[in-house]
Phi, psi and omega in degrees: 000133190223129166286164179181110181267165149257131181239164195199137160265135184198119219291134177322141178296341204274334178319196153259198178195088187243182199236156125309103185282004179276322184256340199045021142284159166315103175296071209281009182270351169308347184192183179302160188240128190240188151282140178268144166337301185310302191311333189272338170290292198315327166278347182297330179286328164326280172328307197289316135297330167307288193291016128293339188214110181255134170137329162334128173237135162232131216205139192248138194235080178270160177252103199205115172332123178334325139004299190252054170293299170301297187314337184264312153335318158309321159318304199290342164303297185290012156159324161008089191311304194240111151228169195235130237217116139300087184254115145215142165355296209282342166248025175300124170060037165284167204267210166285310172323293204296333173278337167272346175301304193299297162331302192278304176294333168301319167342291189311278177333308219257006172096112179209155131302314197187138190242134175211145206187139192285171204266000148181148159303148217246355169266295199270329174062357197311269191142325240233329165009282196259351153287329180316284191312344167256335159265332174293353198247356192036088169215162163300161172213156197226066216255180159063027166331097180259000166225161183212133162206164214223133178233182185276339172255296271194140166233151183225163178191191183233148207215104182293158154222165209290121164086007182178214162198150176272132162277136193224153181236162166196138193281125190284168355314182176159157188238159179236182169220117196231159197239198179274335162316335168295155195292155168326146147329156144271197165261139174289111198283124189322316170318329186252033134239016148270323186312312179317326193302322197238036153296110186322127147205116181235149166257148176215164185234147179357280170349288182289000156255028181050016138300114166264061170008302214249054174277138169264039194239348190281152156270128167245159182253175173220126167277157216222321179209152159213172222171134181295137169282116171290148180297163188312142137257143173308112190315189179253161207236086194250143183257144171278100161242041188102004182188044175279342152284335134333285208286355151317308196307329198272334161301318181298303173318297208292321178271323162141026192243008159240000000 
């Protein structure tokens, strides 16, 4: 069974979060750069099976400036066999089309049984990822996944929905999605980040996956403007002096909101 996590570097929540208002990216030197959470449950589940089933091969897979190297490492630390770093120019600020494009032929190179990645990001929020990645791979798919369990065919799970839940099957190969609900990361241990050192880690670039960024025949988003989120203004204030109700109704009516 060979695994394939996708993990992402991403500024701490704890941080700050401001835009390069020149570039409209993300000013990723404003705060600290991290493992996103989601991503670190999506290898726990990895992790967790492997150490049930010997012969799991698992391999953390980013799309990420070279920068976030030690951050991906951190995977091969808590137990990762491989891991594999998309790095190019070209991909400063790609949309969803283009990462999921990027994405899917590395998939495609490094081989997999089952693909898994958390169900949005805590930077991009996009959502939408591992449904992209699953249709360029024409494999079945399992998003927002709040339990996972994994056969030798087949991963199953549990899937909230309006008024309940679902139970959803997908025949492997197949791509997943996991929610927060799945456990915490582990801690990476010393042994395994001396181990993380001498691990296979390769980078490859646009090129070496047959991506062209600047294809036109691709759908791409383009930005067109960006802006600072203007400050709060100070709300409306109504005193009861006998007729704070008129004056609500009139206030609601005046924004359009009754």
């Amino acid at each position: 069974m060979k695994i394939i996590v996708l993990v992402k570097e991403v500024p701490d929540t704890y941080g700050d979060r401001k835009l390069d208002l020149e570039t409209g990216l993300a000013d990723r030197a404003a705060s600290e750069s991290v493992l996103d959470e989601i991503s670190g449950r999506a290898l726990e589940v990895a992790l967790s099976y492997a150490d049930k089933n010997a012969g799991t091969e698992v391999v953390v897979l980013s799309m990420a400036p070279e920068s976030a190297q030690a951050t991906i490492r951190k995977g091969l630390a808590m137990g990762a066999g491989t891991a594999v770093q998309i790095v190019d120019e070209a991909l400063l600020g790609a949309d969803l089309g283009l990462s999921a494009e990027a994405l899917a032929a590395a998939i495609r190179e490094i081989g997999f049984d089952l693909v898994i990645a958390g169900n949005q990001s805590t930077d991009g929020s996009g959502g939408v990822l591992p449904s992209m990645i699953a249709e360029l791979l024409d494999v079945p798919q399992a998003t927002s996944l709040n339990s996972v369990e994994i056969t030798d065919t087949a991963v199953s799970g549990e899937r909230a929905i309006d008024g309940g839940t679902a139970n959803v099957t997908a025949q492997l190969p197949a791509v997943i999605s996991i929610t927060e609900r799945l456990p915490d990361a582990r801690f990476p241990n010393f042994k395994g980040i001396m181990a993380a050192k001498k691990k296979p880690y390769e980078t490859k670039t646009l090129a070496d996956l047959g991506v062209d960024a600047a294809d036109p025949a691709a759908s791409r988003s383009i930005m067109i403007a960006v802006s600072e989120k203007p400050a709060r203004s100070a709300g409306t204030k109504i005193v009861d002096e006998g007729d704070a109700g008129v004056k609500l109704a009139e206030f609601l009516i005046q924004n359009r909101l009754a």
